[in-house]
N, C-alpha and C positions, 0 to 999 in steps of 0.2 A: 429772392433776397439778394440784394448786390452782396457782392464780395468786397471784403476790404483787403486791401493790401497793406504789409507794414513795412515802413519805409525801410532803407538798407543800415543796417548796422555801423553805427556809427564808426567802432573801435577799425571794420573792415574798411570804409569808405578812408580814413586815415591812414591803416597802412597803404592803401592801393595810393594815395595824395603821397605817401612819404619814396613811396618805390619811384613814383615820376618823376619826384624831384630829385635822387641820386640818380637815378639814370639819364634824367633829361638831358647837365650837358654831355654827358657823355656821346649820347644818342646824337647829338647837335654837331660835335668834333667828328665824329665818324660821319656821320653824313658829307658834313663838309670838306671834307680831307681825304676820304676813301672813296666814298658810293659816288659822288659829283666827279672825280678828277676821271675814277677808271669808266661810267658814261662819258665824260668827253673823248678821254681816250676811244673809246669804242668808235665812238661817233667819228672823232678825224677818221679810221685805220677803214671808214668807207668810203672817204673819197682821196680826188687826188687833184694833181695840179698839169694843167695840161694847156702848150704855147700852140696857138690859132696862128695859121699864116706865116709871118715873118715874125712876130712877135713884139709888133711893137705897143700893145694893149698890156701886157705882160700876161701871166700866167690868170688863165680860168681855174674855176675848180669847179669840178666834175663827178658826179658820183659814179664810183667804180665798183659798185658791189663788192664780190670778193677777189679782185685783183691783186688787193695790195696781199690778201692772204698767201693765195696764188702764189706771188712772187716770193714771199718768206719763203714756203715751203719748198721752192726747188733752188733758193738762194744757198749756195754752195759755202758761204761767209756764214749765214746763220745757221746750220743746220751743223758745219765744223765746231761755232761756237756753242749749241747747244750741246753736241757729243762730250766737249771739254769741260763744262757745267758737270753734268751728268757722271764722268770720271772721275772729278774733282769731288764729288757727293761721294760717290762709291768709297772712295780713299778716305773723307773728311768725316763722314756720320759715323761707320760703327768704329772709327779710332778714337772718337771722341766721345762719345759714349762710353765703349769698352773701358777707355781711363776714365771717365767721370766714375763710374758703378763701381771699380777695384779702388780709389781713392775715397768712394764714400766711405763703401763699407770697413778698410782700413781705417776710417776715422770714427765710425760706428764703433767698431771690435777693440780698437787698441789705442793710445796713447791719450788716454784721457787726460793727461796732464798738459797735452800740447795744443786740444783743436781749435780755441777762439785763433793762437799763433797762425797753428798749418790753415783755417778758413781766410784769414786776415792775408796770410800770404801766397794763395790760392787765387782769389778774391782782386786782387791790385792788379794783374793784367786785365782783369774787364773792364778797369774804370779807366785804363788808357785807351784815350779816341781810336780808332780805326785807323784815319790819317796818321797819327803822330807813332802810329807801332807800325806804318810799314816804312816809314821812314827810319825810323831804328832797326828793323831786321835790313832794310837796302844796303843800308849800312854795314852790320854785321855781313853781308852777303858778296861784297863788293871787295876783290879782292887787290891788293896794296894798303887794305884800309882796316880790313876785318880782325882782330885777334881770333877770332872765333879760326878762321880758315890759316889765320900763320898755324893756329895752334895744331889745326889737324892735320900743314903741311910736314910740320916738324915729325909726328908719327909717321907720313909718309904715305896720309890718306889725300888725292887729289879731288876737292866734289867742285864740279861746276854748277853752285845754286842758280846762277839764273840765265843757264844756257840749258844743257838738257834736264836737269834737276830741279826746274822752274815750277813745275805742276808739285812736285815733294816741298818746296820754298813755301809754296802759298797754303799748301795743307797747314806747316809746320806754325806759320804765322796765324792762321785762325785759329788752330789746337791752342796756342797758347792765351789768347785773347779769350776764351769761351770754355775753356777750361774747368775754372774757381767759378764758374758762374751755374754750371752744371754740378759742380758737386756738391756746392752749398746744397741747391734746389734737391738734390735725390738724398741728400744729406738729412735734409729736413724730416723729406715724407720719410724715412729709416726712424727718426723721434719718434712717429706717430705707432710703430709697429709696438705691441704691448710686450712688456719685460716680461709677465706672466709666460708666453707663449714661447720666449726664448729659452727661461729658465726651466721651463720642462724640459725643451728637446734637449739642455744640459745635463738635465737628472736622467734623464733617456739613454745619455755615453755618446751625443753626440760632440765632435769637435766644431772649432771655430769655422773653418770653412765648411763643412756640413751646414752650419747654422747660416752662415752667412748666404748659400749659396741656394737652401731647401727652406729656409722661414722666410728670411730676411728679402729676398730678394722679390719672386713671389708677392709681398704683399705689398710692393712700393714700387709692381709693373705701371700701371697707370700713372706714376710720377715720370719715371725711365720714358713713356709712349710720347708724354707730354714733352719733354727735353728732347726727346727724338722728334717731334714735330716741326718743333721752334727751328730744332738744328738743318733740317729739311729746308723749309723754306728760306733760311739764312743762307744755305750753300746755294740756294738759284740768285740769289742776289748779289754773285758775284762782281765785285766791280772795281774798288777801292784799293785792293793789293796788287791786283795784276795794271791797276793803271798807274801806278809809285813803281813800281819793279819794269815795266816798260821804259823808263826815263833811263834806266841805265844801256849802253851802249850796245852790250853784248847780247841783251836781250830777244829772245823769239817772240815776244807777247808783238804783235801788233794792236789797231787802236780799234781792231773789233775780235778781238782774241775771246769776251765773252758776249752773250746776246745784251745784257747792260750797256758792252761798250760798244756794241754794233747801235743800237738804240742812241746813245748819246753822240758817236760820231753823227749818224745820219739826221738827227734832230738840231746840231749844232754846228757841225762843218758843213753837211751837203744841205741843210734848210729843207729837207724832206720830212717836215714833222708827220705827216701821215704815216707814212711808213717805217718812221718811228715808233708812233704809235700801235701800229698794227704788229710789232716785235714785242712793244710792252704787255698787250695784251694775247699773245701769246704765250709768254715768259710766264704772266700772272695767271692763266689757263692751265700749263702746267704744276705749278706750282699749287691751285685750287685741287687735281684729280691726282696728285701727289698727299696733301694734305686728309682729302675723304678717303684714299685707302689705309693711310696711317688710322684713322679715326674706324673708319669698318674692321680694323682687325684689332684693336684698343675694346671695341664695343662686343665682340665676340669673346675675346678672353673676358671681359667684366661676366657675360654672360653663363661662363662655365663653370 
């Protein structure tokens, strides 16, 4: 006796038609803008450009296996810049964290009369470009020009922001830019923690920081992992402060002071796009087995 088969569920074949169609362009912009650009990346960072003779043909290209790699690796410019990536992380993630998580929960626990104001005013360093706040802190930083620095001369405190205090500058300029943007976002997942389970540990005897520190916190780690991821991968994408903060005179940043700016000198002054490339994808390498440890120790704590 044949078997009949029954066709597929209509209501099913709809959602699955409706999932394709939200996701499509999505799927369409990430292809094209991510998955394409870091394949060619890939692809230049294996060959290279190499003068036959006298060179009057000009430059062949040549495939170099892992040469270009090779030379990143024992490049004494890249390998500086990535160390100062790396320091500048150390310094920038759990200070900006730390104040993201004591500024939520502050606005969790206390001033309920004030938080659309403190969110609003938290909130307005993100929405100023990148560009246009390092040129406001240069500013502030620059001294004959700065109040910031008359004022701290007057107490009798001398800083040199952008001589040896340059690495503290650029912290101090991304804390503030990424700031309100982090504590909206942990601010949020804090909403989602149920008042039930606060107002126990209250009937309990416990205090605000008890609560804030053993309920509250706890149950809005996977928000905090999330903002610490973001904030990860933003700190290797250094580029934009330290190349505004170089234009001043006094400055130590040179024009490959991060692997960013080691990548964009050698792609645009020395015409060595290869090995530009083979920096970017390096950079974005890091930044990938930076990314899955944050995510395997997010997926451990969910697991406990």
């Amino acid at each position: 006796m044949a078997s009949i088969t029954s066709p597929p569920n209509r209501r099913t074949r709809q959602r699955r038609n409706g999932v394709l169609l939200l996701l499509g362009p999505f799927g369409l912009l990430f292809l094209l803008t991510y998955i394409v650009p870091l394949c060619y990346a890939v692809g230049l960072s294996f060959f290279r450009e190499r003068f036959e003779g006298i060179g009057w043909d000009g430059p062949k290209l040549v495939f170099a296996w892992f040469d270009n790699y090779s030379r990143a690796l024992t490049d004494a410019e890249f390998l500086a810049g990535v160390g100062r990536v790396l320091l500048y992380g150390l310094i920038y993630v759990p200070l900006l964290i730390l104040l993201a998580i004591s500024l939520a929960l502050l606005l969790d626990s206390a001033l309920t009369w004030g938080r659309r104001f403190f969110h609003t005013l938290l909130f307005l360093p993100h929405i100023v470009p990148g560009l246009v706040a390092s040129i406001i802190w240069l500013y502030l930083y620059t001294p004959g020009l700065s109040p910031l620095i008359d004022g701290f001369s007057s107490l009798g405190w001398e800083i040199d922001f952008l001589g040896d205090g340059v690495m503290f500058s650029l912290v101090n300029i991304a804390v503030w830019g990424a700031l309100g943007f982090n504590v909206v976002l942990i601010f949020v997942g804090l909403q989602a923690v149920p008042r039930s389970t606060v107002d126990a540990a209250r009937i309990d005897g416990a205090g605000e920081l008890r609560i804030a520190f053993h309920v509250k916190l706890p149950q809005v780690l996977p928000t905090v992992l999330v903002a610490t991821l973001f904030t990860i991968i933003g700190s290797l994408q250094l580029y934009t402060e330290p190349m505004i903060l170089r234009t001043s005179g006094d400055s130590p940043i040179s024009n490959a002071w991060t692997p960013n700016m080691l990548a964009y000198t050698s792609a645009f002054n020395s015409n060595d796009y290869h090995y530009a490339a083979t920096v970017s994808v390096l950079i974005a390498l890091l930044a990938g087995i930076l990314s899955f440890a944050v995510t395997r120790f997010a997926n451990r704590r969910a697991l406990r």
